[in-house]
Structures are given as structure tokens and as C-alpha cells.
C-alpha positions in Angstrom: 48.7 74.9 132.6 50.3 78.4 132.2 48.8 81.6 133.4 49.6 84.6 131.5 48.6 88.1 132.9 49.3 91.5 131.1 50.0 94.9 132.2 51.3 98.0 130.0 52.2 99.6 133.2 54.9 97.0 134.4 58.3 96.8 132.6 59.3 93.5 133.8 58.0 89.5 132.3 58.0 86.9 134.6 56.3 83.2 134.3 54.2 81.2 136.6 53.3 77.1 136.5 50.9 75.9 138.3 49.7 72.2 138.5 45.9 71.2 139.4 43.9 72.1 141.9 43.0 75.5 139.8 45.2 78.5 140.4 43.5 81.8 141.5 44.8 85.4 141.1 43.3 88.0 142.6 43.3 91.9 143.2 41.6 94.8 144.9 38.3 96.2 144.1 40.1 99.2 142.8 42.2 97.0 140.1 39.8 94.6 139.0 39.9 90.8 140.3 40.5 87.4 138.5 39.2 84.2 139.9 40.5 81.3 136.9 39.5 77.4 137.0 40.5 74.8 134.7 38.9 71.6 134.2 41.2 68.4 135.1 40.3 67.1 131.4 41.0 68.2 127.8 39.1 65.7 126.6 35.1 66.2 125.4 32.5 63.6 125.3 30.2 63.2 122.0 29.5 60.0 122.6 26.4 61.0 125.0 23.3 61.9 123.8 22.1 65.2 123.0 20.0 65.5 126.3 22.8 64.2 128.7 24.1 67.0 130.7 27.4 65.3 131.1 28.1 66.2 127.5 29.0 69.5 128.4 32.4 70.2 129.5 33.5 73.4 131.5 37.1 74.5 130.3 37.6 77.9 131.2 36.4 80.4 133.7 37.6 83.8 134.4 36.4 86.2 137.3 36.7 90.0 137.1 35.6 93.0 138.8 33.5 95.8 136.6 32.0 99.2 136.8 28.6 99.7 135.7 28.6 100.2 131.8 32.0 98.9 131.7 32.9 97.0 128.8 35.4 94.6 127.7 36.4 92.1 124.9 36.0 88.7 125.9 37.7 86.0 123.2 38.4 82.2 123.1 40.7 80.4 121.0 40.2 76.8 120.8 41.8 74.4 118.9 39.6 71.6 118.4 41.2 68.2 117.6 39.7 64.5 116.7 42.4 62.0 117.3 42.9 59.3 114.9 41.8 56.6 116.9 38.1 57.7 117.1 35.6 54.8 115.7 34.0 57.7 114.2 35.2 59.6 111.2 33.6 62.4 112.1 32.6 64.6 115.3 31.0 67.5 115.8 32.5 70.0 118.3 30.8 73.1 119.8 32.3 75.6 122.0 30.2 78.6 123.5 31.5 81.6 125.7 28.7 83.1 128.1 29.2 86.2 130.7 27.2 87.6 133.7 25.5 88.7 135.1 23.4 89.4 131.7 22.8 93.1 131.1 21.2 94.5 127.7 23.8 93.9 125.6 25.1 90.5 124.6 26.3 88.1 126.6 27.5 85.0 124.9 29.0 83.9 121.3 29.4 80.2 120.2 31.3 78.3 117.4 30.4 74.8 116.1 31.9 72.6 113.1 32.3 69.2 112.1 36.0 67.8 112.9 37.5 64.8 110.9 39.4 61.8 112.3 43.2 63.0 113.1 42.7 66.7 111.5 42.4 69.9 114.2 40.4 73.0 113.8 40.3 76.5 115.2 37.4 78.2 116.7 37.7 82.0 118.0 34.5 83.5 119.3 34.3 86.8 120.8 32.1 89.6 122.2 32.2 92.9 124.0 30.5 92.0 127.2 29.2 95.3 129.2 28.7 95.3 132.8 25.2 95.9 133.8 26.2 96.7 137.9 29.2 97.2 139.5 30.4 94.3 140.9 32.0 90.9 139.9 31.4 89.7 137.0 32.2 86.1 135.7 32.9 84.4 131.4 32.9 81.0 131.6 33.5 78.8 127.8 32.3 75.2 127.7 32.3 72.2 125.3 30.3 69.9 123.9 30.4 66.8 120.8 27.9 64.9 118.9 28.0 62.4 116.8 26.5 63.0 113.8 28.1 60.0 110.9 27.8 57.0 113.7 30.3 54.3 113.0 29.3 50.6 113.3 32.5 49.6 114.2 35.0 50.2 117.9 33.9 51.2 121.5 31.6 54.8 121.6 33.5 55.8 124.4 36.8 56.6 122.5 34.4 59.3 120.3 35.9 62.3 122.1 37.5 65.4 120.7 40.2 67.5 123.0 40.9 70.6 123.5 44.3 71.5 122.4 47.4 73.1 123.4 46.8 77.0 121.9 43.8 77.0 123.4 42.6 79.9 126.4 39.8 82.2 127.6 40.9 86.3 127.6 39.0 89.1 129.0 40.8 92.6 128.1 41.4 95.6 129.8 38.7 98.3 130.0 37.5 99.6 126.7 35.8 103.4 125.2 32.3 103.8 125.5 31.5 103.1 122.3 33.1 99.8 122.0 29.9 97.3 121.2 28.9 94.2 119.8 25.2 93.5 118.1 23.5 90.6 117.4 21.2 90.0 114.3 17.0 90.6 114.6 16.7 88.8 111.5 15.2 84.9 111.3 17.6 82.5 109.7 17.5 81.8 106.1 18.6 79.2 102.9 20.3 80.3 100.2 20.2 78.8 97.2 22.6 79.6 94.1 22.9 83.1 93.4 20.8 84.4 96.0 22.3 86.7 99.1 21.1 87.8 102.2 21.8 90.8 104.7 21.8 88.9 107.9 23.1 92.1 110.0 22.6 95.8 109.2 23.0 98.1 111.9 23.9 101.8 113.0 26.6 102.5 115.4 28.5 106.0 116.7 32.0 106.1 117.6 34.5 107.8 119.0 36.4 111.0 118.2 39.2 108.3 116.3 40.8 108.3 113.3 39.6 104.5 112.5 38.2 101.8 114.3 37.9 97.7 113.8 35.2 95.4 113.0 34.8 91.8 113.5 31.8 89.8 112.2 31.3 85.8 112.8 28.8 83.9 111.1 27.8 80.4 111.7 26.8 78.5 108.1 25.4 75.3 107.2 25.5 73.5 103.9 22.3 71.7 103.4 24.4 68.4 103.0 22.3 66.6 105.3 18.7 67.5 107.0 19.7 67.4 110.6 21.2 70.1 111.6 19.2 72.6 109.7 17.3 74.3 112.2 18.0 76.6 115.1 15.8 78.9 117.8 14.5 80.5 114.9 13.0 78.3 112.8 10.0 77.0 114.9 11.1 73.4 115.2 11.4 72.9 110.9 15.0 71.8 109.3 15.3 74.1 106.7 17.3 71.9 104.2 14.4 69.8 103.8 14.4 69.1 100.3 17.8 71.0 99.2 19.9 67.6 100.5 23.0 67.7 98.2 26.9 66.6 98.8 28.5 69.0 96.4 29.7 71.8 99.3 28.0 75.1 99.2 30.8 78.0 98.3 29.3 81.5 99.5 30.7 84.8 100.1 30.9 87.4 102.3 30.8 90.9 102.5 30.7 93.9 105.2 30.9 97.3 104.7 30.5 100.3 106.1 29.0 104.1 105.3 29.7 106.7 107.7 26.8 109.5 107.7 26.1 113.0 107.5 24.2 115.5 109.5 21.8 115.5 107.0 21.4 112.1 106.2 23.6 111.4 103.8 26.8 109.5 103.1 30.2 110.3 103.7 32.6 109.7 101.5 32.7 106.3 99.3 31.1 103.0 101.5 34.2 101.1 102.7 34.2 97.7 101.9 35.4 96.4 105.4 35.5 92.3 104.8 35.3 90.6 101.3 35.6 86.4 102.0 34.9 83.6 99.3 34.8 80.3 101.6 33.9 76.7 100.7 31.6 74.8 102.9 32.4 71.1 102.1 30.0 68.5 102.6 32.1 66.5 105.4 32.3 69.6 107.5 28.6 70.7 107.4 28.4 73.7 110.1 31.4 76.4 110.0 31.9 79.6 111.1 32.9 82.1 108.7 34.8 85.6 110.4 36.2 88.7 109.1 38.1 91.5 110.8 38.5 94.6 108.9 39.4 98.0 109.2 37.2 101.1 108.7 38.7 104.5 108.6 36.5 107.5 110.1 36.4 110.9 107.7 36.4 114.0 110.3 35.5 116.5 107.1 32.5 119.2 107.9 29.4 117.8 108.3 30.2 114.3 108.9 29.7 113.1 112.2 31.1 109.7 113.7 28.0 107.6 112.9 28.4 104.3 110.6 25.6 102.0 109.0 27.7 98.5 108.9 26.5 95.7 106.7 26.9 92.1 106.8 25.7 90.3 103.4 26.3 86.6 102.6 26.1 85.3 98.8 25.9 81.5 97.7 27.6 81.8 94.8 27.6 77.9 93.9 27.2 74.4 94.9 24.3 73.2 97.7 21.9 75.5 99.4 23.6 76.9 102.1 21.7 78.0 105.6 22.7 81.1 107.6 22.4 81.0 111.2 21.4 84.4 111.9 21.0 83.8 116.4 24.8 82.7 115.7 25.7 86.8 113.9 28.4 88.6 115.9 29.7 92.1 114.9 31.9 93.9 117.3 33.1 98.0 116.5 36.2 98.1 118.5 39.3 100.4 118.8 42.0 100.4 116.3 44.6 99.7 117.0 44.0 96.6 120.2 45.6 96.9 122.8 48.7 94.9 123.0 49.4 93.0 126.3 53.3 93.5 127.4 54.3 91.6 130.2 53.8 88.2 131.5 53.4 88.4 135.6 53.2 86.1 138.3 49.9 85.0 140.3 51.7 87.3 143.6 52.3 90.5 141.3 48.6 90.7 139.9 47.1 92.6 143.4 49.5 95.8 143.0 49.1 96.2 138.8 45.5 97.9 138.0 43.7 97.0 134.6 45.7 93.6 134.1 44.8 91.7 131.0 44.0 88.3 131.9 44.3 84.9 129.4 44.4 81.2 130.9 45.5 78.9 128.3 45.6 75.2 128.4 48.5 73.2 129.0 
């Protein structure tokens, strides 16, 4: 395992290796403080059932200390791979990234998609999380499997999924005010060909910038099989009941933005901010589509710093397609991110205030 701290205010790179037990860093209440633990395994069960607690791996934790309103981005990258040897051709692997204490705003995002036998994929969920007290405050991602094409044939036990080298947990330096992330209101829905649906639509005010980003994730379902189909808002009913087909679902996806005016109105031409075809194939069942775009912010007369954002997803052909709106993510944040620096050792981070923390596995 490698521990890589940041800050723009050092002009030196150094690098630290630590073995298991977890290493800790800390600072003063003035800096912030990092407490990080790291499971002693990679490796994630989905050979349990779905009610077995074990199933759930802890692989990453960070600590921090926070002002009250504070917020920061928290982001995972996890590269999800199924070995070759799994008796299973397919497994289904789930990550999910939750902070607290829980204030108003949210507090968690998730990613989930079917992996195949020997391939890898790469989930990167993300949130501003703002601090509802001063305090510590604490992100912690975990991992689960399941299991859902059963194989006949070979031990259960060797149906695990790891996660791989690339992977970490990163909670950034302080951001402005109006950094946010929103969740949908909206139940999820199927899509059928040719139909689209807004699953987010919301107004947000930004700074005095001159642009700003967006990032939008969206968890999707092609209605190749039943299970699966349902989610906290559906009241219990699979919604691909029915739609069953195994040609892949390609949709697409578009955000945009429209900043207002005093009176109302729009200013200047609506920005298209993401504009993704993706194919959903059969094998893979749930994956999460993301965008990141830019949107530039018009200071003319009249126009204040107010944006209605838009996230709408078409199926344009193939199998219905279901759109997990409790999954919806859209984070406003400032353009351009801030870039980490310097690399410093676990004895350094007490004396560097607003250090930019990622843990990454080994």
C-alpha cells in the first residue's frame, strides 16, 4: 500500500510505504486530520447470499476534520476485476462511498455492474459531501458481489472479484460555497425505444467565475433479465417484467445547462454540457453511465450566476432500458480542479494545512 498526500503549499515530493497494520496520518485541528485504514484483503466475496453481512467488504476509510458548511469532493476509483478462474462467468460487483456524519445534503454515491470472467472494469463515484458541524468527519467505500448467472460447475468459494491496483479513496481540499451535488426526486423509470426521460432537472447559483464543471453519473439497467429491475423506488415490483430481451439497450445521454436572467429568462444559447451514446449489452446488465462537462458562465447585464442543469436519457434502440433515478449524481464544481502537487510523508502531514488526501491500494 502507498499513501499519497498533497499540498500546493510544499515544494518538495517525497514517498512513504507502509506495510499492514493500517497507517495513520494525522494533523492539528487547525489543518484538518486524516485517520486511513485499509482492509488486509483485495479480494470480495459474491459467493454469499444477499442477506449475509459478510458480503460486504470495507476497503477504504479516510478521516478528516471540517468546519461547519464545509464542503469537499469525495471520489473513488476502483478497478473492479473477475479473474479467470472464477466457476462463474459472470459476477456482479458493487462499490458505494458513504460520509458522516449525514447533514442535508448528500452523503453517499454508489456504482454497480456486471464483470466477466478475466476482463476488469472501472467504477468512479463521487460527491461533494458538506459538513453539517464542525468536527471530524469520516468517508468510508465498501464492496460487495453477487452472483447473478450461477455456474453448475467448480467450488462457490473461488466466485470473488478483487479490487485492483489503481484503485483509492480521495477527499479534496476545501471547496467555494457554492460547490454542490443533488440527487434526483424523480421515481425510476423504463424506457422503451424512442422514449427519453429527464431524470434530474435542477437550479443551482454559482460563483462570481468565469466557468464552472459538471459531473453527472447514472446507474442503467437493460431489461435483459427480470431480477434486478427494481430499486427503493419501485415499491417492491421489477420493472422489466415483460420487456425481457437479450439484444442490449443503446440509450443516450444529454445534460445541458441555461443560465438565467433577472427577469426570468435565458441567457445566451443553452449549453449542451454532456452528449453520450453508450451500449448496455446484455452480459453486463447494470452500468453506470458519467459525463463531465464544462459550462461557461456569461457575466453580460442582467444575467446573474444562476443555471437550470438538465440530465435527459434517450433509448434510442435495442431492449427497454431502466433508469435508476436514487442512483442520479450531479455535482457543479470549480473549473478548473484543483491539482495536487506534492507527494509527502505520513511525519510531514501535521505542519501542511489543507492537505489533499488519497490512499490507494497496493
Amino acid at each position: 500500500m502507498s499513501l499519497r498526500t498533497w499540498s500546493r503549499t510544499a515544494a518538495v515530493v517525497a514517498a512513504f510505504a507502509v506495510a499492514l497494520p493500517p497507517a495513520r496520518a494525522y494533523a492539528d485541528s487547525a489543518a484538518g486530520g486524516y485517520d486511513t485504514t485499509v482492509e488486509r484483503t483485495r479480494a470480495v466475496p459474491a459467493y454469499l447470499e444477499a442477506t449475509d453481512p459478510h458480503r460486504t467488504v470495507r476497503m477504504f476509510r479516510v478521516a478528516f476534520w471540517a468546519r461547519a458548511g464545509e464542503r469537499r469532493y469525495v471520489s473513488a476509483t476502483v478497478v473492479a476485476r473477475q479473474p479467470s478462474s472464477t466457476p462463474d462467468s459472470l459476477l456482479m460487483a458493487s462499490v458505494a462511498v458513504t460520509c458522516g456524519p449525514a447533514g442535508a445534503g448528500v452523503v453517499n454515491s454508489g456504482a454497480t455492474e456486471n464483470v466477466t470472467r478475466g476482463a476488469a472494469t472501472t467504477f468512479r463515484p463521487g460527491f461533494v459531501y458538506t459538513a453539517p458541524r464542525t468536527g471530524m468527519a469520516a468517508c468510508t467505500m465498501v464492496a460487495s458481489g453477487l452472483r447473478p448467472r450461477p455456474s453448475s460447475s467448480g467450488p462457490t468459494y473461488r466466485n470473488v472479484w478483487y479490487v485492483d491496483a489503481g484503485s483509492g479513496l480521495s477527499v479534496g481540499v476545501p471547496l467555494p460555497f457554492w460547490n454542490r451535488s443533488v440527487a434526483s426526486t424523480r421515481p425510476s423509470r423504463v424506457l422503451e425505444s424512442g422514449e427519453a426521460f429527464t431524470s434530474i432537472r435542477r437550479t443551482v447559483t454559482v460563483g462570481e467565475v468565469p466557468a464552472f464543471r459538471v459531473v453527472t453519473e447514472h446507474k442503467v439497467t437493460t431489461c435483459a433479465a427480470v431480477g434486478g429491475s427494481r430499486d427503493d423506488t419501485t415499491r417492491g415490483r421489477e420493472l422489466c417484467a415483460g420487456l425481457v430481451s437479450r439484444s442490449g439497450s443503446r440509450l443516450r445521454l444529454v445534460v445541458t445547462a441555461s443560465q438565467r436572467t433577472r427577469s426570468g429568462g435565458a441567457c445566451g444559447a443553452e449549453q449542451v454540457v454532456v452528449d453520450r451514446s453508450v451500449l448496455v449489452r446484455p452480459d453486463v446488465h447494470h452500468q453506470m453511465v458519467e459525463g463531465v462537462g464544462r459550462v461557461r458562465v456569461w457575466h453580460a447585464a442582467g444575467c446573474l450566476p444562476s443555471f437550470r442543469l438538465v440530465g435527459r436519457i434517450t433509448s434510442v434502440r435495442g431492449a427497454a432500458v431502466l433508469v435508476h433515478t436514487p442512483s442520479e449524481r450531479l455535482s457543479v464544481l470549480a473549473y478548473p480542479e484543483p491539482q495536487p502537487a506534492v507527494v509527502l510523508t505520513e511525519r510531514d502531514t501535521p505542519r501542511l494545512p489543507g492537505v489533499w488526501l488519497e490512499e490507494w491500494a497496493p
